[in-house]
Backbone as CSV, one residue per row, in Angstrom:
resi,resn,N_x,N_y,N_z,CA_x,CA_y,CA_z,C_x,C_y,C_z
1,UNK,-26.973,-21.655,20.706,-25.900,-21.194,19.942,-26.363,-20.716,18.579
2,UNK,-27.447,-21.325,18.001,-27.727,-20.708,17.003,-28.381,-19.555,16.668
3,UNK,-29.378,-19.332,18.220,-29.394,-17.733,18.149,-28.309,-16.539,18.054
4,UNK,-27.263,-17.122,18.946,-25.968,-16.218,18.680,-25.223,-16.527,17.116
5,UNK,-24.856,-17.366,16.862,-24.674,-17.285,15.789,-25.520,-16.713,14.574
6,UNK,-26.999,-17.128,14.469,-27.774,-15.990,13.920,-27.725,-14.430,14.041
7,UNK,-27.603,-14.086,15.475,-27.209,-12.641,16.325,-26.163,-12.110,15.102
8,UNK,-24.945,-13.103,15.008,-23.423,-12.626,14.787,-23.553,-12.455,12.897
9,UNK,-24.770,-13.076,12.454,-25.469,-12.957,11.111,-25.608,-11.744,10.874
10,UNK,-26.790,-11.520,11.228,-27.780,-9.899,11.603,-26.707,-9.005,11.767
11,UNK,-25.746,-9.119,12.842,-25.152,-7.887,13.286,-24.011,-7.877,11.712
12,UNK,-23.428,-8.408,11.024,-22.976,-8.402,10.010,-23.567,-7.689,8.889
13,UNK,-24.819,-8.304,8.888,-25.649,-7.770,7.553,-25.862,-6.283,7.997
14,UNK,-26.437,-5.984,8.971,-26.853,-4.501,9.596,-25.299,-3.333,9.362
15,UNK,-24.185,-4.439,9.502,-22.531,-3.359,9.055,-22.291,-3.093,7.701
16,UNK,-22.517,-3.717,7.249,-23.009,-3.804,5.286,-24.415,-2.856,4.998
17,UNK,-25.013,-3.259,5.480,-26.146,-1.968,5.092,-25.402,-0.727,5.834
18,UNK,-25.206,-0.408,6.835,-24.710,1.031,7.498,-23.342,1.243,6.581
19,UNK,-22.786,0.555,6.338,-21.423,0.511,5.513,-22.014,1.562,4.006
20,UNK,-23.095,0.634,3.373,-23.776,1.171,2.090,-24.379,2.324,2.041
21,UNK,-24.903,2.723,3.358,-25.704,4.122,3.943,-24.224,5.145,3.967
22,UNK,-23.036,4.686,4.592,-22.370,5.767,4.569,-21.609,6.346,3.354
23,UNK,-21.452,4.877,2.419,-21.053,5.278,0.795,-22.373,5.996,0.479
24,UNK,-23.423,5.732,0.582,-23.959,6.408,-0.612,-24.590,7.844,-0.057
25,UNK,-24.337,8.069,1.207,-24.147,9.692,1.938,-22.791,10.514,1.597
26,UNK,-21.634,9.941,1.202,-20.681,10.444,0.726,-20.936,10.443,-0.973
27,UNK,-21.734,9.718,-1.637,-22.219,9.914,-2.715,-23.000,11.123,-2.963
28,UNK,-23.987,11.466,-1.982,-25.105,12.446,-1.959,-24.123,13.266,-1.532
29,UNK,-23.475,13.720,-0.584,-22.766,14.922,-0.239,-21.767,15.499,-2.149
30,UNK,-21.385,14.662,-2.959,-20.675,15.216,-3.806,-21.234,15.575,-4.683
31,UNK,-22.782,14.948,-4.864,-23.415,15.754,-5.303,-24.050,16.674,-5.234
32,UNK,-24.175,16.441,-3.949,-24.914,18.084,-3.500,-23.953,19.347,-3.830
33,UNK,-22.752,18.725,-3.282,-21.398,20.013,-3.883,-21.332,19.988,-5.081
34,UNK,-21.390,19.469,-6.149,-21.270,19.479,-7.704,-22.415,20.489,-7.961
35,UNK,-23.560,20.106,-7.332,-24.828,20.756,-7.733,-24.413,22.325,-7.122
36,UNK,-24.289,22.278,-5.906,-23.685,23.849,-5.657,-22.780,24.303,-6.429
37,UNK,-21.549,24.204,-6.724,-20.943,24.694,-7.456,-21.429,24.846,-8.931
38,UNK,-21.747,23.982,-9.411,-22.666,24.386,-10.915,-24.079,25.133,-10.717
39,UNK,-24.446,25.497,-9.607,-25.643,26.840,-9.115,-24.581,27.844,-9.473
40,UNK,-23.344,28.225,-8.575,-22.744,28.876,-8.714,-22.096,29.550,-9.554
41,UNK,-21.782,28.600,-10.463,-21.162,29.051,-12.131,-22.511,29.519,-12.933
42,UNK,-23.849,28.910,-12.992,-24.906,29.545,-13.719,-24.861,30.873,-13.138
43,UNK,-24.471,31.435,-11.815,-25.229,32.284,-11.476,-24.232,33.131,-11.739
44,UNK,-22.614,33.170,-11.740,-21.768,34.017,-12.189,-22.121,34.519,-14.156
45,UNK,-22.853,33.162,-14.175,-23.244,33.135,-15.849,-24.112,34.444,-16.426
46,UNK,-24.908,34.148,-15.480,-26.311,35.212,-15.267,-25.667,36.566,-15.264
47,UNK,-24.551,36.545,-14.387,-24.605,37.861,-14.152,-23.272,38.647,-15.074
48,UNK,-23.288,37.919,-15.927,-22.322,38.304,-17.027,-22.935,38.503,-18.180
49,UNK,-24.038,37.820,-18.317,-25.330,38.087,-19.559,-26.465,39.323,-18.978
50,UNK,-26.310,39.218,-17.748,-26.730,41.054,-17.295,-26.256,42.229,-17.487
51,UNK,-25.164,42.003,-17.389,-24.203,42.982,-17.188,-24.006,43.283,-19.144
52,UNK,-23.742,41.889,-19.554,-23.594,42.147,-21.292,-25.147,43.312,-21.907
53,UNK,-26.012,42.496,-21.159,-27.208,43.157,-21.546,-27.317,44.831,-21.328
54,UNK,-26.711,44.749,-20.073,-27.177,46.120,-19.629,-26.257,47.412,-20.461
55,UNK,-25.002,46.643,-20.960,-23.755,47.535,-21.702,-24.088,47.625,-23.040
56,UNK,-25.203,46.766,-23.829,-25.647,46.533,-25.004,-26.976,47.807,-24.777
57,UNK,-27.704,47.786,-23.764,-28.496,48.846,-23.402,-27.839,50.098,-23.471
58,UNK,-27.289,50.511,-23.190,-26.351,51.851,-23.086,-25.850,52.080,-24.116
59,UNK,-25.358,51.067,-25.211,-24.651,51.337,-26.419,-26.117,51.503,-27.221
60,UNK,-27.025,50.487,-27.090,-28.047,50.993,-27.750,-28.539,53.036,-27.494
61,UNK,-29.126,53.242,-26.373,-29.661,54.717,-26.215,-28.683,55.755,-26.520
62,UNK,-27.735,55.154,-26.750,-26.143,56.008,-26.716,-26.365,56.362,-28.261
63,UNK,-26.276,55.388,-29.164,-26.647,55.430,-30.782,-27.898,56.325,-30.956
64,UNK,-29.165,55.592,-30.534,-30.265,56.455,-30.781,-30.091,58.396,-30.602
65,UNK,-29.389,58.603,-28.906,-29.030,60.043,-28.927,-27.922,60.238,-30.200
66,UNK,-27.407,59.664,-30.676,-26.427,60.068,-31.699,-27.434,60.112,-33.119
67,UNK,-27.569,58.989,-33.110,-29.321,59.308,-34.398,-30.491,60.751,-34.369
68,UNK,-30.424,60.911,-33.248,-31.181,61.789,-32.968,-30.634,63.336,-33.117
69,UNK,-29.596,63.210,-32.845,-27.924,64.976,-33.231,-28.284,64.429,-34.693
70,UNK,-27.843,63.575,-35.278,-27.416,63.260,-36.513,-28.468,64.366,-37.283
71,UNK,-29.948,63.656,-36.787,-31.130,63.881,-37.753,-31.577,65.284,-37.524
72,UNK,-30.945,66.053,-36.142,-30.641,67.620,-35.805,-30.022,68.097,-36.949
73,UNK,-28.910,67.344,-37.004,-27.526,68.219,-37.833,-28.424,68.152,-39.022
74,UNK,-28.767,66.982,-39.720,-28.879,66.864,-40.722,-30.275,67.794,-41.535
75,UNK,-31.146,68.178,-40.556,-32.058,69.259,-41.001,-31.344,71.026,-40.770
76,UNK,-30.676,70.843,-39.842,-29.865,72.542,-39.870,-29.308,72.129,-41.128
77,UNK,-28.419,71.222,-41.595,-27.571,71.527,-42.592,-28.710,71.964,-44.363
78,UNK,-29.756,71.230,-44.015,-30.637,71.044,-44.850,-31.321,72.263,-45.188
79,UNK,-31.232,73.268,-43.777,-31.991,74.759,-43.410,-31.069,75.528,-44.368
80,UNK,-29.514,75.167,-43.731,-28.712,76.096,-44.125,-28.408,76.095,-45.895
81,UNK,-28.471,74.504,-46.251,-28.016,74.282,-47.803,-29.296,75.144,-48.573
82,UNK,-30.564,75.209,-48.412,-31.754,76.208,-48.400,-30.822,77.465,-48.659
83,UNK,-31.075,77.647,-47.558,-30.120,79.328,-47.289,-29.196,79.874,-48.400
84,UNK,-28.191,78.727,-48.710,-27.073,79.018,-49.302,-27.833,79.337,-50.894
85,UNK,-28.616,78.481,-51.041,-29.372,78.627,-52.815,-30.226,79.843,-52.541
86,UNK,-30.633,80.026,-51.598,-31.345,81.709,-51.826,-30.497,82.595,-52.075
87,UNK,-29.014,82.502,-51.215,-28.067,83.535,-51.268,-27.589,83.676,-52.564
88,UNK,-26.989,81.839,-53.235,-26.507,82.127,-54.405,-26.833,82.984,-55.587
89,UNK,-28.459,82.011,-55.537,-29.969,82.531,-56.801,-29.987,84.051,-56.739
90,UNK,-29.361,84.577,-55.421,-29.499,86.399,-55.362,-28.167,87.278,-56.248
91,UNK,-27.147,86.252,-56.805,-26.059,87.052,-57.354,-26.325,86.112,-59.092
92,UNK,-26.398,87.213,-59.802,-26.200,86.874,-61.201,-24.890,86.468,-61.507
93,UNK,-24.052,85.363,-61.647,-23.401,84.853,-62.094,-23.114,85.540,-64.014
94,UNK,-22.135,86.197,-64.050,-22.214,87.175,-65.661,-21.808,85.526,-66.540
95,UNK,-22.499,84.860,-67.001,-22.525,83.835,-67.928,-22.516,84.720,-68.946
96,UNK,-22.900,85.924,-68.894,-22.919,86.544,-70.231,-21.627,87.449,-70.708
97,UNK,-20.808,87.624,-69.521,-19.509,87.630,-69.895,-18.111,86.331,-70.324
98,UNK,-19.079,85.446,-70.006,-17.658,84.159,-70.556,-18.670,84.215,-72.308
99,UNK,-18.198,85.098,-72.913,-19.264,85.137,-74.311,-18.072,84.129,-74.947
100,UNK,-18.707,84.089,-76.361,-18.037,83.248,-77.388,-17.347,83.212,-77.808
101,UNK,-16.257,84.101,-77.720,-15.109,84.318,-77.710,-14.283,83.729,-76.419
102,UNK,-14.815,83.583,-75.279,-13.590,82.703,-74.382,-14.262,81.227,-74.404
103,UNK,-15.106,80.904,-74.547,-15.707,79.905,-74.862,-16.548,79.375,-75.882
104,UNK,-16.195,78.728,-76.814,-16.943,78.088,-77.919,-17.814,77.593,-77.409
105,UNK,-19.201,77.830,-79.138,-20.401,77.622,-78.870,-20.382,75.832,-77.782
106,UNK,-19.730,75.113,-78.470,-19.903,73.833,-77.707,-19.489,73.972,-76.212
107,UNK,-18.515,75.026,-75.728,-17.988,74.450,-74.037,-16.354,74.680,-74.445
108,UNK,-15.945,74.586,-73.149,-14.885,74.488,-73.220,-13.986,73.458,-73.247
109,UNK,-12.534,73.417,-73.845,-12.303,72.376,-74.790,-11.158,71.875,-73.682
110,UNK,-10.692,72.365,-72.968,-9.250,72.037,-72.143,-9.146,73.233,-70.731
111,UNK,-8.717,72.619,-69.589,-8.858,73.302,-68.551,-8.465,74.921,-69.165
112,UNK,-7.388,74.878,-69.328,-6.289,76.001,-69.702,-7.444,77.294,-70.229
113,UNK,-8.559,77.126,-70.766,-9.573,77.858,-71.782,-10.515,77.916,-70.956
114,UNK,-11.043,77.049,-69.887,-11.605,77.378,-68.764,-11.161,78.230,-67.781
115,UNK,-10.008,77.940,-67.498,-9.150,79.073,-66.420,-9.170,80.347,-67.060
116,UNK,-9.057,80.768,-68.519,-8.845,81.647,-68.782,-9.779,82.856,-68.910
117,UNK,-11.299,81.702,-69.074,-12.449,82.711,-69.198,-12.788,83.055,-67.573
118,UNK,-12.152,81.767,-66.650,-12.862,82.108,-65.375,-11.776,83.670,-64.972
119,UNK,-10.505,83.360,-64.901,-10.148,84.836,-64.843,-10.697,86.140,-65.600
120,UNK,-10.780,85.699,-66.675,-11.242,87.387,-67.377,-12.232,87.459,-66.541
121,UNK,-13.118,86.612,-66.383,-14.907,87.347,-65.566,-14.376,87.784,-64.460
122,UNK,-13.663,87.463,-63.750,-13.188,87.825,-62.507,-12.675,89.021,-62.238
123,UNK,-12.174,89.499,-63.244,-11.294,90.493,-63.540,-12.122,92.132,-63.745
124,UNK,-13.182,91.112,-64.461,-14.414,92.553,-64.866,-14.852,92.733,-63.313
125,UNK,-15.592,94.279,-63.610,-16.133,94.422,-62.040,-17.547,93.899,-62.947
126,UNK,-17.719,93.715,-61.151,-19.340,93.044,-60.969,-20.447,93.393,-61.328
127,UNK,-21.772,93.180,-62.252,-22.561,93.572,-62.820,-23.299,94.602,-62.033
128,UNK,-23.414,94.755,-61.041,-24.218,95.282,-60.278,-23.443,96.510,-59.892
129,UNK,-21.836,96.731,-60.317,-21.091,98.043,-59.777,-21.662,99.051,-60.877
130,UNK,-21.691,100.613,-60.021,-21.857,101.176,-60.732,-20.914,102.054,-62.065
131,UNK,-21.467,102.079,-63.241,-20.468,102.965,-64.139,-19.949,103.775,-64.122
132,UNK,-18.607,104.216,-64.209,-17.694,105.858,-63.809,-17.832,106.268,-64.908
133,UNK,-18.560,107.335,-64.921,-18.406,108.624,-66.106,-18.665,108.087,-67.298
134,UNK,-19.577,107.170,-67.077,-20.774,107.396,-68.517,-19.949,106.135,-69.500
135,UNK,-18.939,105.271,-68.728,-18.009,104.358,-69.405,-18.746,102.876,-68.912
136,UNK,-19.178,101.948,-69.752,-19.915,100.784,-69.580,-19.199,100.109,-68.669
137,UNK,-19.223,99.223,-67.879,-19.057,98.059,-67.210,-18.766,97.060,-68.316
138,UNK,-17.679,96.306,-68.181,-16.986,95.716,-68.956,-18.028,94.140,-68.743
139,UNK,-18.233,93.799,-69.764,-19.252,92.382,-69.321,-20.709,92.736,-69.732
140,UNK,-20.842,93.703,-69.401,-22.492,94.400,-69.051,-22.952,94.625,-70.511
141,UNK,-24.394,94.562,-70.979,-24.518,94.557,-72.427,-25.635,96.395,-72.349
């Protein structure tokens, strides 16, 4: 009897260990799913810091081609502002018609005295027109 009763020992202890084997396989299974699902979220992670990357890429080369027009524009304009001072430097401006009489030796004192000399010059023909019948160009010395 005491082998069976020993037997009825053993077979007890052996339901407690298989008992502990199946908790701690339902232990391992939730972690294995925890662990999958947090693979899963890194990897949606990943591919949102790719995707950020790759749109940060594009905005980057996107700028540079815009740097690159910019530094286009900015030498045509540079060609052309050139241009414009050759064109200007080619017309004598009659400074020698706003004489001292529409403008004092110092400058002019109030818009009103500025406007007034800028019309008269305006008014004269242009240094470079020619004289009718032997009569000076108004401005012209």
């Amino acid at each position: 009897m005491e082998n069976a009763e020993h037997g009825v020992r053993l077979n007890g202890e052996v339901r407690a260990r298989f008992a502990e084997v199946g908790t701690l396989a339902v232990k391992n299974v939730a972690l294995v799913t925890d662990i999958a699902a947090a693979t899963e979220q890194q990897s949606d992670g990943l591919r949102q810091i790719t995707a950020a990357v790759d749109h940060m890429n594009a905005i980057t080369q996107r700028t540079a081609a815009d740097s690159e027009e910019s530094a286009a524009a900015a030498t045509e304009m540079a060609g052309q502002a050139a241009h414009m001072r050759e064109l200007v430097a080619s017309f004598t401006l009659a400074a020698s018609r706003w004489s001292a009489t529409a403008w004092p030796a110092d400058g002019p004192h109030d818009d009103d005295q500025a406007t007034g000399a800028l019309h008269a010059s305006l008014a004269a023909p242009p240094r470079w027109a020619a004289p009718t019948a032997g009569r000076r160009v108004a401005g012209t010395r």
